[in-house]
C-alpha positions as CSV (number, residue, x, y, z in Angstrom):
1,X,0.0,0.0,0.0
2,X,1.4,3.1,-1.0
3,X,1.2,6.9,0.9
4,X,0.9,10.0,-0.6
5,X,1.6,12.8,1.1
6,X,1.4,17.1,0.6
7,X,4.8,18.5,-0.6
8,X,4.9,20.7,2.6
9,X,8.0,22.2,3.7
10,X,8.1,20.8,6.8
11,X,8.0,17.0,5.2
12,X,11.4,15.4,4.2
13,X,12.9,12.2,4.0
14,X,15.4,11.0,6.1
15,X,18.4,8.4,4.7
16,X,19.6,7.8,1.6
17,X,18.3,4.5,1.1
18,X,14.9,2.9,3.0
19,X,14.1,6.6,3.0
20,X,11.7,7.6,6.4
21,X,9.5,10.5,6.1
22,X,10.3,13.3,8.8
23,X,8.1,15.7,10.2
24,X,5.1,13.4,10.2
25,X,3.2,13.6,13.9
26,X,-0.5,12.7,13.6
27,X,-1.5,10.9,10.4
28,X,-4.8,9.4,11.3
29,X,-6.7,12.3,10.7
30,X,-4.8,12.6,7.5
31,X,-5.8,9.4,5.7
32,X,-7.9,9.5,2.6
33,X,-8.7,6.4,0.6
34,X,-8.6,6.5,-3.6
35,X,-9.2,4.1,-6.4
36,X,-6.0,5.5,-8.1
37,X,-3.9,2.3,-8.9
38,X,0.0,3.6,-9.0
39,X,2.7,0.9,-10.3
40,X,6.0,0.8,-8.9
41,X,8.1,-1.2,-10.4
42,X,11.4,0.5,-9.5
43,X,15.0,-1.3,-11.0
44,X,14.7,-3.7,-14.3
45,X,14.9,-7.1,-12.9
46,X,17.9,-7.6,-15.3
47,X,19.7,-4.7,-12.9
48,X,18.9,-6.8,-10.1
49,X,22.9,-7.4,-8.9
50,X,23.5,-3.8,-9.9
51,X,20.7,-2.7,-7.7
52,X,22.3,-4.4,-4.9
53,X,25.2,-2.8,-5.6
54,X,23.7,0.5,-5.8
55,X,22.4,0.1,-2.4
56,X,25.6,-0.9,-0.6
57,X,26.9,1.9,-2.1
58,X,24.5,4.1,-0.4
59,X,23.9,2.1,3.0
60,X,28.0,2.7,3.4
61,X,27.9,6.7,2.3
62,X,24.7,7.1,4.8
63,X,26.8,5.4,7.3
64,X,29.6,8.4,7.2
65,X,26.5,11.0,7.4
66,X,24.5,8.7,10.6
67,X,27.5,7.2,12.4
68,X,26.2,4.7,15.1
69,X,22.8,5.0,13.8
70,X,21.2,1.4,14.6
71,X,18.8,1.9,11.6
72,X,21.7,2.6,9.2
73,X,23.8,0.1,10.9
74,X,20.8,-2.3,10.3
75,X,20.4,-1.3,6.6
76,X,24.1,-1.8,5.9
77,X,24.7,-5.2,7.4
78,X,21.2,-6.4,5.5
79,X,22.8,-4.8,2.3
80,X,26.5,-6.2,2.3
81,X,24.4,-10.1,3.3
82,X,22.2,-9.1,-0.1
83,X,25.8,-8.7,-1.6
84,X,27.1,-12.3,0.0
85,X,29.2,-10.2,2.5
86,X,28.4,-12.4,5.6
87,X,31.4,-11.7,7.4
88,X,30.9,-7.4,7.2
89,X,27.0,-8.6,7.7
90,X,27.9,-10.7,10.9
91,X,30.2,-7.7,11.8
92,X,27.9,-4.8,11.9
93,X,25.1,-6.8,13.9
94,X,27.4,-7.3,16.4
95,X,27.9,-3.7,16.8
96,X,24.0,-2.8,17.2
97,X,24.2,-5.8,19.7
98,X,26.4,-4.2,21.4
99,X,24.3,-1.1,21.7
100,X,21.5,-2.3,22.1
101,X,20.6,-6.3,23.1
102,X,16.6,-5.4,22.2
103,X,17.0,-4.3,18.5
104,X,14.2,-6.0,17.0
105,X,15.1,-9.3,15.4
106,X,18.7,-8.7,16.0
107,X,19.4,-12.1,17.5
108,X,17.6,-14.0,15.3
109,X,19.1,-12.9,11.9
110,X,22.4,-12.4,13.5
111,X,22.3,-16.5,14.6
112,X,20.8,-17.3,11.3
113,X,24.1,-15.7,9.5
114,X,26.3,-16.9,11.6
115,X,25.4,-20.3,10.5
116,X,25.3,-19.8,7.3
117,X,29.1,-18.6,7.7
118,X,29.4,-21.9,9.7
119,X,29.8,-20.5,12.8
120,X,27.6,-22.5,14.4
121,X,29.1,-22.8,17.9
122,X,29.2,-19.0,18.3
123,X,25.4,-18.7,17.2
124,X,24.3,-21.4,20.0
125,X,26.8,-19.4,22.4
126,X,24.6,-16.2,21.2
127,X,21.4,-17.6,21.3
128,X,22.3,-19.2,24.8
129,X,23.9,-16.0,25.9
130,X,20.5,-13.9,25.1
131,X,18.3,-16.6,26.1
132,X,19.7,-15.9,30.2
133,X,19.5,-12.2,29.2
134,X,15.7,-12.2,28.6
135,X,15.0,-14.7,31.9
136,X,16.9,-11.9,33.3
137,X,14.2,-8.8,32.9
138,X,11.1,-8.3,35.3
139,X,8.7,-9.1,32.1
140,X,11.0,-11.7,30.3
141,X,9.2,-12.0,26.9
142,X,7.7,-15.4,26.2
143,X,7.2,-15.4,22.7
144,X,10.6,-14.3,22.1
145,X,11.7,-16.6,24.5
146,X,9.8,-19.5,22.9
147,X,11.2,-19.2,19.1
148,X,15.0,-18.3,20.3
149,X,14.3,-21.6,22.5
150,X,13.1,-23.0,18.9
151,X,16.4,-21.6,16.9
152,X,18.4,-23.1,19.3
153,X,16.9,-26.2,19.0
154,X,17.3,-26.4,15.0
155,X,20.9,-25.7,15.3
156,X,21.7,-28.2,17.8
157,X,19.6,-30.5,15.6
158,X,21.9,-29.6,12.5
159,X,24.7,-30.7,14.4
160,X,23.1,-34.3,15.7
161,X,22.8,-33.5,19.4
162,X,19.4,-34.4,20.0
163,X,18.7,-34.5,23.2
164,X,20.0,-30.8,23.4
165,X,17.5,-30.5,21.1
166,X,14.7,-31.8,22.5
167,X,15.3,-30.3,25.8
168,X,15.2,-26.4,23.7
169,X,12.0,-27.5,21.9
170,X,10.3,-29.0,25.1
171,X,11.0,-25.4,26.5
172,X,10.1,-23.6,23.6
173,X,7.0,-25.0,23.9
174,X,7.2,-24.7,27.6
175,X,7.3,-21.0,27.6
176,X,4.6,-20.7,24.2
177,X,3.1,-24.0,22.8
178,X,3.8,-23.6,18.4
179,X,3.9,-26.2,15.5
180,X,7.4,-25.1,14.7
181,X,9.0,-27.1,18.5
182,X,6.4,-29.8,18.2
183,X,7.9,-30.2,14.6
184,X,11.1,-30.1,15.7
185,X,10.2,-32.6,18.3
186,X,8.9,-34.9,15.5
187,X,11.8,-34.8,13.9
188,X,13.7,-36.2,16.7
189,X,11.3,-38.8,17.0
190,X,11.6,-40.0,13.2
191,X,15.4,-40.0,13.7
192,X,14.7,-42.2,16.8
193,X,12.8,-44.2,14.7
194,X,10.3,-43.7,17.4
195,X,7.4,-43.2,14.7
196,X,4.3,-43.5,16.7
197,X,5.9,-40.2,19.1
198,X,6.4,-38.3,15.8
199,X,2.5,-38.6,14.9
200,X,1.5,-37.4,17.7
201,X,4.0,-34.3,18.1
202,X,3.0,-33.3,14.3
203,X,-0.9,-33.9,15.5
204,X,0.1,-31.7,18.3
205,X,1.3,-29.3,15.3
206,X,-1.0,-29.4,13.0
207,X,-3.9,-28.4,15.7
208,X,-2.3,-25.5,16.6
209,X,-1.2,-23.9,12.7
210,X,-2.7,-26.2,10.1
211,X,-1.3,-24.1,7.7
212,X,2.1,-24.8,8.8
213,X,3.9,-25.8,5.3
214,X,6.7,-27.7,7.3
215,X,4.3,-30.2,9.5
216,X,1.4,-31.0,6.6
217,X,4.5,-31.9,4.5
218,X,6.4,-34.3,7.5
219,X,2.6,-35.7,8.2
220,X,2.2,-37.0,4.7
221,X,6.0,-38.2,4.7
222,X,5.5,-40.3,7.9
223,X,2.0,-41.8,6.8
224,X,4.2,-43.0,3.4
225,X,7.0,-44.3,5.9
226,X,4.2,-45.8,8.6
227,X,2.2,-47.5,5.6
């Protein structure tokens, strides 16, 4: 859905790239639906790498006008991984972490690159490390709690320890009951060969997000295996 706004004087955008509008303080008054249809189809898809490009280029220079900025910071490290820089990726969400452990979705992408540059023992020591950090608060936050419980299970699954693994998903579900841990679980079970577990666990699942893509695909796999 796209905004339109008055060319006042007081309205500008902020950054050079993933532009922010400044100056806006109330719009809800301001809102006005249209039938107008406006296309925007903005680089050729043949410009694709080049746009990429384009926007490192930028994400770096904004970084020399914002220094520290955890937006820009943000911005860059999600344009040099769109480039296949990892390691620079990796690098600048450290440094938001640093400044700030409650970035949104900081942990989670920075664990999810950090095993893709197969660092994998340094995202469980992450994941483990923020895990104490949220248990830590007044109001820890159970949903976030849950799926970094979840992450943590997945990569201790990719590296065959799996009753590591089952002990994260038990307390991902522990702390918020989701399909993704009772998945995980399932998986676990299957690799036991402990099929009649794994039906029940994706059953589990499936009740609670039938449209989870993941579980309606491992259910008809282990009625073909059970069969």
């Amino acid at each position: 859905f796209i905004k339109l706004y008055h060319n006042l004087p007081e309205l500008r955008y902020k950054y050079l790239v993933h532009e922010q509008l400044d100056g806006i303080t109330d719009t809800k008054q301001q809102v006005i639906t249209t039938n107008y249809v406006i296309h925007h189809v903005g680089f050729d898809a043949n410009l694709s790498k080049a746009k990429k490009q384009y926007y490192l280029f930028l994400a770096e220079k904004q970084l020399l006008i914002y220094p520290n900025n955890p937006t820009v910071l943000f911005n860059l490290a999600m344009a040099y991984a769109d480039n296949k820089q990892m390691a620079k990726a990796v690098d600048v969400l450290y440094t938001i972490y640093r400044q700030n452990k409650d970035f949104p979705n900081i942990v989670r992408i920075l664990s999810d690159f950090l095993v893709k540059i197969h660092r994998i023992v340094e995202s469980q020591q992450l994941l483990t490390k923020h895990i104490v950090y949220l248990q830590s608060l007044q109001e820890p936050d159970t949903t976030e709690l849950s799926y970094l419980y979840y992450i943590l299970g997945i990569v201790q699954l990719q590296q065959q320890i799996l009753d590591k693994a089952m002990g994260c998903f038990q307390k991902s579900n522990t702390c918020l009951p989701n399909a993704d841990a009772y998945n995980g679980l399932a998986m676990i079970a299957v690799a036991k060969k402990q099929y009649k577990e794994a039906y029940e666990f994706l059953q589990k699942a499936f009740a609670l997000n039938p449209n989870n893509i993941n579980v309606v695909n491992n259910l008809k796999k282990l009625k073909s295996i059970c069969q």
